[in-house]
C-alpha positions as CSV (number, residue, x, y, z in Angstrom):
1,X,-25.8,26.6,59.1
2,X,-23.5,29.1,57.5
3,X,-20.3,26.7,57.7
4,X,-22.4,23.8,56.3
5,X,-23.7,25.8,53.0
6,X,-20.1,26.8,52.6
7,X,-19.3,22.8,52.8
8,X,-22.3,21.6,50.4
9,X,-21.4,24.6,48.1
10,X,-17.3,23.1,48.3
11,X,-18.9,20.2,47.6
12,X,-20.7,20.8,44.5
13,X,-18.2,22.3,43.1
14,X,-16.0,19.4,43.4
15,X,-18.5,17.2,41.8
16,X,-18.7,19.9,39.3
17,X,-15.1,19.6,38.4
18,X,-15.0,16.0,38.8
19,X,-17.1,15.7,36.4
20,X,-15.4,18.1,34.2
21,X,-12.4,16.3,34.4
22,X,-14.0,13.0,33.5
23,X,-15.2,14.2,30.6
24,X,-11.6,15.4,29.2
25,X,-10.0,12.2,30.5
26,X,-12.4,9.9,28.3
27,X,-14.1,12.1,25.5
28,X,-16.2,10.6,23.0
29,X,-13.9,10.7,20.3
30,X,-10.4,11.3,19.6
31,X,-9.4,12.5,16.3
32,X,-6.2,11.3,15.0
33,X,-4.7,12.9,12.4
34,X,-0.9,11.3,11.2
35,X,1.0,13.9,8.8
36,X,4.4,14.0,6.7
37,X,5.0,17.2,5.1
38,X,1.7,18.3,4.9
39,X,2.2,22.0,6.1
40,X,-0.2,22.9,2.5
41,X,-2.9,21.1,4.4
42,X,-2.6,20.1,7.9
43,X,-4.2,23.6,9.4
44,X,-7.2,23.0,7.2
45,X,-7.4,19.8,8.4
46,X,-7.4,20.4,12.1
47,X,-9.8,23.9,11.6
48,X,-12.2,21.2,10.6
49,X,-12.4,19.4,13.5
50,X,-12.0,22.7,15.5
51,X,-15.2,23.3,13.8
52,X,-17.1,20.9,14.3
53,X,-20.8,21.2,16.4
54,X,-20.1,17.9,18.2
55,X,-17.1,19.5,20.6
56,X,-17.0,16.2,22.8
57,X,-13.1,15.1,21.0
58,X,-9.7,15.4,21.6
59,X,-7.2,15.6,18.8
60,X,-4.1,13.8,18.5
61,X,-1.6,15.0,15.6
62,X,1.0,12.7,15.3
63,X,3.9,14.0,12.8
64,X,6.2,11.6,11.3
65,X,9.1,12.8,10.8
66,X,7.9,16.1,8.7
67,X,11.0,18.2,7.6
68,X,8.8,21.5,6.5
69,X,7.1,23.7,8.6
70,X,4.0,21.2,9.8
71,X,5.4,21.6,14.0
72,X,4.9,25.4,13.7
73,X,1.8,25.4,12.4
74,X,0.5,23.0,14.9
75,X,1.7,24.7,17.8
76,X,0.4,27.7,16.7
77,X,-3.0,25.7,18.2
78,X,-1.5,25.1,21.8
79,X,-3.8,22.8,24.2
80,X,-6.5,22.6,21.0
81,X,-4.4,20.0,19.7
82,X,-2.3,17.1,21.4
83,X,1.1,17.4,19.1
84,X,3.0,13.9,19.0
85,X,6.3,13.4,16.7
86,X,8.2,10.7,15.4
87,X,11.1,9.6,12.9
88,X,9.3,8.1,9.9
89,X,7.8,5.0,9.8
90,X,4.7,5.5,7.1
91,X,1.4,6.0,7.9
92,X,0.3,2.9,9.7
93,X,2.9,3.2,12.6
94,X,1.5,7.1,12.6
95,X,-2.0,6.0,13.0
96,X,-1.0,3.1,15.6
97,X,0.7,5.7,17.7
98,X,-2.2,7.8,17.6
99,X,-4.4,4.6,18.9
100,X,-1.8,4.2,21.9
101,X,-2.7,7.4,22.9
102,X,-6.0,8.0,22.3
103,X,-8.3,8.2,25.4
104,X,-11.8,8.6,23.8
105,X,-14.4,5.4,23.0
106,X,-14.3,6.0,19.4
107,X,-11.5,6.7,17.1
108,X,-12.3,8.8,14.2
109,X,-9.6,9.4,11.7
110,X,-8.7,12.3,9.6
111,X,-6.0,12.3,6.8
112,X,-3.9,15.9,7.3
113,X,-4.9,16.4,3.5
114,X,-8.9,15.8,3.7
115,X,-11.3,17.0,6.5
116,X,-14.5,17.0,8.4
117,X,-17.7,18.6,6.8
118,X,-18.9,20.9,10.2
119,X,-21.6,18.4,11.6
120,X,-19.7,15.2,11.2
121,X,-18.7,14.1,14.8
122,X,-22.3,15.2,15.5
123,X,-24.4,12.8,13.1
124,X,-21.7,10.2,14.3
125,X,-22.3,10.7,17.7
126,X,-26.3,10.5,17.1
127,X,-25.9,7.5,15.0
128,X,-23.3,5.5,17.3
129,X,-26.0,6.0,20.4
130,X,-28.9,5.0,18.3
131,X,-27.2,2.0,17.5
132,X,-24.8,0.9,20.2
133,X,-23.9,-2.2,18.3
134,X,-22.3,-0.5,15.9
135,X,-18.3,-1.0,16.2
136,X,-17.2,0.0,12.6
137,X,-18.8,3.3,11.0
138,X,-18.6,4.8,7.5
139,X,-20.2,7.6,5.8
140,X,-20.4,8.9,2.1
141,X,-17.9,11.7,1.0
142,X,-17.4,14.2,-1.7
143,X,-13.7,14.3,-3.4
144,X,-12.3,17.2,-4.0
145,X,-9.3,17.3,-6.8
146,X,-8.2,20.6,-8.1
147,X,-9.6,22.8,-5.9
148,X,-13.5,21.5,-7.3
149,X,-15.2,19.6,-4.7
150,X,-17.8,16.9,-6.2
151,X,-20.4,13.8,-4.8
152,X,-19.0,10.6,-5.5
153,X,-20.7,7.2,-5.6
154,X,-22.4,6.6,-2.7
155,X,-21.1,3.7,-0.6
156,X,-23.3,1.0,-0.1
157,X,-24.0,-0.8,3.6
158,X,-24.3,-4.3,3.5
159,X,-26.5,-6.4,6.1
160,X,-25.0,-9.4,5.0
161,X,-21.4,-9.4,6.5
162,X,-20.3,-12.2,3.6
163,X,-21.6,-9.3,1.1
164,X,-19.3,-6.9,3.0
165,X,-16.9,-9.0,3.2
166,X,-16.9,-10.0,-0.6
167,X,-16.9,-6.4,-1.9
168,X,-14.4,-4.6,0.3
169,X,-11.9,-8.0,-0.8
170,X,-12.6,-7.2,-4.8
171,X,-12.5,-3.6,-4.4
172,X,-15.9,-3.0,-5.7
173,X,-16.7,-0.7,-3.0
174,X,-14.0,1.8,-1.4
175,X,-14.3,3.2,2.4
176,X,-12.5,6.4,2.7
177,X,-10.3,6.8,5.8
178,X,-11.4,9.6,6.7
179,X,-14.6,8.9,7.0
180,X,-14.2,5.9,9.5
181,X,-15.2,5.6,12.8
182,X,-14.0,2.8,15.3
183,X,-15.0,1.4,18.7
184,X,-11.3,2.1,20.6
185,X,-12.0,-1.7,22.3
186,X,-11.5,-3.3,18.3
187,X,-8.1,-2.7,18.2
188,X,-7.7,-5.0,20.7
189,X,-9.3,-7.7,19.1
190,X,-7.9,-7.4,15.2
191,X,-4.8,-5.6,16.0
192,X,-3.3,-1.9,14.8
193,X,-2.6,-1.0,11.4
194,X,0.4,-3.5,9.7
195,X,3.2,-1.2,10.0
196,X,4.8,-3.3,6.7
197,X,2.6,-1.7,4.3
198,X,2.9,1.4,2.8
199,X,0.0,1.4,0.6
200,X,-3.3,-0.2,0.8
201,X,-2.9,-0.3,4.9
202,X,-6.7,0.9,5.4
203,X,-8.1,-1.6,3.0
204,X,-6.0,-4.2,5.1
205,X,-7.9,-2.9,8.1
206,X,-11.1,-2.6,7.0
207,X,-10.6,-6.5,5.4
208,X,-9.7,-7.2,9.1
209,X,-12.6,-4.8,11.0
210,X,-15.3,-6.9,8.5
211,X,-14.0,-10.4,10.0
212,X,-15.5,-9.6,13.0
213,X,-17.5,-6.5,13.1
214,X,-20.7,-5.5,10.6
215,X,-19.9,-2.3,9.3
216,X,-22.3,0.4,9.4
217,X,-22.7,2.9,6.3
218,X,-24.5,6.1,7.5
219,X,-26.4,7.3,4.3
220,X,-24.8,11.2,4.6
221,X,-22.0,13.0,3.1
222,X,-19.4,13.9,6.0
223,X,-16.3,14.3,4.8
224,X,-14.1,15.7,2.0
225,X,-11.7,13.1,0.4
226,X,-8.6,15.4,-1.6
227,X,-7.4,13.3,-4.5
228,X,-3.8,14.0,-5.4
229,X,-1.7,12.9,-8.6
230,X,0.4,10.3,-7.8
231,X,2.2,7.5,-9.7
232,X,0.0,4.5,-10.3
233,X,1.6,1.5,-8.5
234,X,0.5,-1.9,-10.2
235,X,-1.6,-3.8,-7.8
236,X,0.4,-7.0,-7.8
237,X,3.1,-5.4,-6.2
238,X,1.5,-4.1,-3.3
239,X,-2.0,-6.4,-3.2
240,X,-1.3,-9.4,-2.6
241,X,-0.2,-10.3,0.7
242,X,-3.5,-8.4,1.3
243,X,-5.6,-11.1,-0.2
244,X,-3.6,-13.9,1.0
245,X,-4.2,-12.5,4.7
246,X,-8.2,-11.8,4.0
247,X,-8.1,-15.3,2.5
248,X,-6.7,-17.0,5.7
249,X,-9.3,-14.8,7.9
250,X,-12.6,-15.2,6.4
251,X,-11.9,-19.0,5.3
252,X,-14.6,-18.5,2.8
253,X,-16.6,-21.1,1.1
254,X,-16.7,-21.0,-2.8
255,X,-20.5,-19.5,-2.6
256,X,-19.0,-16.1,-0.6
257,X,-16.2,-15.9,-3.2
């Protein structure tokens, strides 16, 4: 009897760390964060998901090609955060290699300059299992410029996916990156982010995400969006291979236009 409680206590403890592992191995979400010389922002960033009351993520940094000091404040997080770099190839190839590695059934993305408000991953998590359909997720945000955090317009969600469709191609409504949550399986319909652009390459997703997927707007205020002053870059330049790609996708008819 003695050797047989030892065995069924072995046992349980196996299943125990079975499961354990299992959990590590596919987590709900993995947080990828891409970063060039963001070593004003980048701890901030990854405090926020380290914060979060959801703990059921993994988080991916994937450097590319910072020259400052973003690799030493990253490792000073050790096994917290999975630490990935590359030479420089722009955001989208930062993000795609993020994607690669992820092993979670969402992706939720973080820009190293923004970050989670503490219950985010939570209310996605409850959200996502209310509504298993749901493939493409975005939230409200506040925008922070100059230190001020404020609410911005609240972003609308569309039943209609011609409506989605129609206002994500004119830009009247704008989805935040960093708000976004994605069913990993997508990417493997609509592709990774087009490495060729270098701005605009998460409107060009999102264009692609609402071809086939109805996205889902949950009616909170997750996320902190830091605007920076930048040079304006006229939209012609960098728009309209954009357009001409949602064009050939949604093959509207002239009442959707």
């Amino acid at each position: 009897m003695s050797t047989q409680a030892e065995k069924l206590e072995q046992l349980s403890n196996d299943v125990t760390d079975k499961r354990t592992q299992n959990i590590n191995e596919m987590p709900f979400f993995s947080v990828i964060i891409p970063t060039y010389n963001r070593q004003r922002f980048i701890k901030r960033a990854i405090m926020s998901v380290l914060k979060q009351t959801c703990k059921d993520y993994e988080i991916i940094v994937v450097d590319d090609g910072s020259r400052d000091r973003t690799k030493q404040i990253v490792s000073l997080f050790r096994a917290q955060v999975r630490y990935v770099y590359q030479k420089n190839q722009g955001p989208s190839a930062a993000r795609n290699t993020g994607i690669r590695l992820a092993k979670g059934k969402y992706i939720a993305f973080l820009d190293s300059d923004d970050r989670f408000l503490p219950r985010k991953l939570e209310k996605n998590k409850q959200f996502l299992e209310a509504n298993q359909e749901a493939m493409f997720l975005y939230s409200w945000y506040y925008e922070a410029r100059r230190g001020r955090k404020r609410r911005v317009k609240k972003v609308k969600s569309y039943n209609d996916m011609h409506k989605l469709r129609n206002r994500l191609y004119k830009r009247s409504m704008m989805i935040r990156t960093s708000t976004v949550v994605v069913h990993h399986s997508c990417f493997n319909k609509i592709g990774l982010f087009n490495p060729s652009y270098r701005y605009s390459q998460d409107w060009d997703m999102w264009l692609r995400l609402a071809c086939h997927y109805k996205g889902y707007c949950q009616k909170k205020y997750l996320a902190v969006y830091r605007r920076h002053r930048r040079k304006r870059i006229p939209g012609s330049k960098r728009h309209s291979q954009i357009r001409k790609n949602a064009n050939k996708i949604f093959k509207w008819e002239g009442e959707h236009r």
